[in-house]
N, C-alpha and C positions, 0 to 999 in steps of 0.2 A: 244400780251398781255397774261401774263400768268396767266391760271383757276385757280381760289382756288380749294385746295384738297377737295380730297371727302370724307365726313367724312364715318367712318365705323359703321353699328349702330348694335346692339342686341337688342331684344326683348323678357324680360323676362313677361310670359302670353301671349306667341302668339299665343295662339290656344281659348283663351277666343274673348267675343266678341270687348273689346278694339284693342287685340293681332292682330285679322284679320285688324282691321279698321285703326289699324300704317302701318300694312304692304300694305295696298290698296292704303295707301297715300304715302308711299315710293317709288311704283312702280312707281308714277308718279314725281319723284324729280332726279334730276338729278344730286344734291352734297349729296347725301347720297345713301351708299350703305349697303343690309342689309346682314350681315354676319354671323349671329346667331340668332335662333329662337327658345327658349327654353320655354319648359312647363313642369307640374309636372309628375312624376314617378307617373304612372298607367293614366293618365290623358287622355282623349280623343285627339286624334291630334297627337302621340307621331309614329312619323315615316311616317309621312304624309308631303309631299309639301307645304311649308306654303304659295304659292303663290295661291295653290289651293283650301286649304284652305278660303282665302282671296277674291278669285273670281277672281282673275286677271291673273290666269295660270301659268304653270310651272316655278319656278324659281329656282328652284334646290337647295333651301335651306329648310334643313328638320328640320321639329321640333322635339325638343331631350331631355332629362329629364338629359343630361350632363353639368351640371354649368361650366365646363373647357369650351366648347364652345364658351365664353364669349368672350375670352381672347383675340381672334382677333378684337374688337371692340374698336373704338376709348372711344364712349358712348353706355352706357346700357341703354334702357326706360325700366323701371318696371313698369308694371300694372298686377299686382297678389294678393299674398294675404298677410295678416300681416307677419306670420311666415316665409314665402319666401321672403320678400323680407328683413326680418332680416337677413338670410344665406347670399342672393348675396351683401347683401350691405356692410357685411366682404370679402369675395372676390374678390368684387371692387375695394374696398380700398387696399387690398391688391397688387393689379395689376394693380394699376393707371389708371382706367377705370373711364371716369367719368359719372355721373349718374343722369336719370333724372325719380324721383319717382309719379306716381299718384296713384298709390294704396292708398285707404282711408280706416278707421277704423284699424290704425294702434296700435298695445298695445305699452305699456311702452317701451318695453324690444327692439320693432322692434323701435321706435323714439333713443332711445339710441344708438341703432351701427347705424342709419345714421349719430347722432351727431356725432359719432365717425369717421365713413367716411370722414366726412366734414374738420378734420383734417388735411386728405391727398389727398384728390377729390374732388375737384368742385361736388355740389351738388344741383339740382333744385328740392326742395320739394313741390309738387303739389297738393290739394287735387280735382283742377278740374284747367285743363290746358287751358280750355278757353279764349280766350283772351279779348273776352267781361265781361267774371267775372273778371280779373283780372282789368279792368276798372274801371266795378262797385264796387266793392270792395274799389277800390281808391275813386272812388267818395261816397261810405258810410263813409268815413273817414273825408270829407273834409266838405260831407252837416253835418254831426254832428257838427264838429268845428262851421261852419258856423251859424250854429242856436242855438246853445246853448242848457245850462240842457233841459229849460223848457218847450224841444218836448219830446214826448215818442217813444221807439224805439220798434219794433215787426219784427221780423223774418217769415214768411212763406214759406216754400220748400215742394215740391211734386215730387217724385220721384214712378215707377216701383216697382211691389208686390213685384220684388226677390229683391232686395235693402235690406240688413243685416242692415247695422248702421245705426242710429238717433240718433240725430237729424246729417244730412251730411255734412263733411267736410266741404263743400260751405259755410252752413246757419251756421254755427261756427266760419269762417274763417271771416266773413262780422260781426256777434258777435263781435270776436276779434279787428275790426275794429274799432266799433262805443264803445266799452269797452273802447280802449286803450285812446281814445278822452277825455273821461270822468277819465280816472284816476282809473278803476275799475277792477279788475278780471271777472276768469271765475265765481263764488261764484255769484256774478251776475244778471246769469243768470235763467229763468224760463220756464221749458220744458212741463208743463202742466201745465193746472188752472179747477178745477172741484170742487161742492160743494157748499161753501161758501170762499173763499178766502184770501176774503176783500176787500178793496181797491185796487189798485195798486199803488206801492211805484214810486218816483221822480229816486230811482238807477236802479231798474229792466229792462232784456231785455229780451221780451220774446221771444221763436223759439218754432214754433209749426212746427210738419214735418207730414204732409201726404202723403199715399202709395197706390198706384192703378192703375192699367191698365201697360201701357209700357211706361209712360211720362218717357223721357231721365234723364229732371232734370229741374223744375224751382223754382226761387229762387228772393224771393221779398224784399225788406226793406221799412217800414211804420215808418215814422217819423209824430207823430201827435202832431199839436199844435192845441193852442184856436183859433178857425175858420180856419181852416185851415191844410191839410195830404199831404205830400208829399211822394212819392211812386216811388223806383227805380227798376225795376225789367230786369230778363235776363231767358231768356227763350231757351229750347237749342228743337233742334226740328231736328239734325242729328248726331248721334253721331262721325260719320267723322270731327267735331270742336273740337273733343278734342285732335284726332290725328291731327292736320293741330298744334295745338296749343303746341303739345307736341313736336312733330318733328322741332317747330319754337325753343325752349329751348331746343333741344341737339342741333341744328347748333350753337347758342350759348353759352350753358355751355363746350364746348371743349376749347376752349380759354380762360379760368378763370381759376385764381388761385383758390386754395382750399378753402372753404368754405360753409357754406349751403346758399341758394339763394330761391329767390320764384320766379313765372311769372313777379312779379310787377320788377324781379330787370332784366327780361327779357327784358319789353318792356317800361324799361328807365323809368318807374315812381317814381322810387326813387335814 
């Protein structure tokens, strides 16, 4: 019988803490080989082992601030930063690399050239590669259908003091969710409440994000009706699940045609 090839991967942010945790989980995969491990110009890591790096020992791939490195890769995983990962995601595209993004708090300008990528590259846009949020997520979509207007829906996510963006990808992407049910934009939604208020309106969705200590990432969804709350939550508690989750989306974005994609079109839920 003969083996499926082994796909070749890159790692753009491998010296970041996602960066070690793709490469810790590659060590142990046996259809993916990593052949680029690239991090930012001046960046810490930059000439360093990325196996050692990772804790898993010498693997003779150094991490490099040269985006041409890339080029031997079947797929790119991107976990870095906005402005980075707008650069490789022209490059990608460029060189029929295809590409699987978790970098979140992405601006305008960086969601534009992946649109654009997606043109010419299979694309899995991620804001958390988890495969239990991308569940949950499915399942915020379907208990909204299922229950109708006349529950209320409330976001809560808690994430790490160094955490930049709020409210998190996650608790926006599950937003998006229980929005798209209802017929509604993001316009929507409500990211504080202090004062005097009001009421709360029948469209409103609120996401409150709290920050503290080193929580990975948890992320809740509260649908409240008269007598009665229903509450879906995912809770992450090693961040080695979002590499298992990411690396499971480049074994499968390499066989797609070109387009943008999410986890959910990973694991067959839509």
């Amino acid at each position: 019988m003969t083996s499926a090839p082994t796909t070749r991967v890159a790692i753009h942010g491998a010296a970041g803490r996602m960066g070690r945790a793709l490469v810790h989980a590659l060590s142990d995969a046996d259809d993916l080989r990593l052949v680029a491990a690239l991090g930012r110009v001046g960046g810490s890591g930059i000439g360093s082992d990325a196996g050692l790096l990772a804790g898993v020992g010498a693997i003779g791939v150094l991490v490099s601030s040269s985006e041409g490195d890339a080029l031997l890769a079947d797929v790119l995983v991107d976990f870095s930063r906005s402005e980075a990962t707008e650069r490789i995601a022209a490059r990608a595209a460029d060189q029929g690399i295809a590409l699987v993004v978790g970098t979140t708090g992405l601006e305008p300008s960086a969601r534009a050239a992946l649109d654009r990528a997606a043109r010419a590259v299979p694309v899995v846009l991620a804001a958390n590669t988890s495969v239990g949020v991308a569940v949950l997520t499915h399942l915020a979509a379907l208990a909204t259908r299922l229950l109708g207007p006349g529950w209320d829906a409330e976001i809560v996510e808690m994430h790490h003091r160094q955490k930049a963006d709020a409210p998190s990808g996650t608790a926006l992407r599950l937003a998006d969710a229980v929005l798209g049910e209802r017929g509604l934009d993001r316009g929507a939604l409500v990211t504080g409440r202090s004062g005097r208020p009001g009421a709360r309106s029948r469209e409103e969705v609120g996401v409150l994000a709290l920050r503290g200590g080193d929580v990975i990432g948890d992320h809740t969804l509260i649908l409240a009706g008269a007598g009665e709350r229903l509450e879906l939550s995912h809770k992450a508690t090693d961040r080695a699940l979002f590499a298992r989750g990411a690396l499971r989306a480049a074994r499968w974005v390499r066989a797609r045609a070109a387009g943008l994609y999410e986890m959910a079109d990973v694991l067959g839920l839509r």
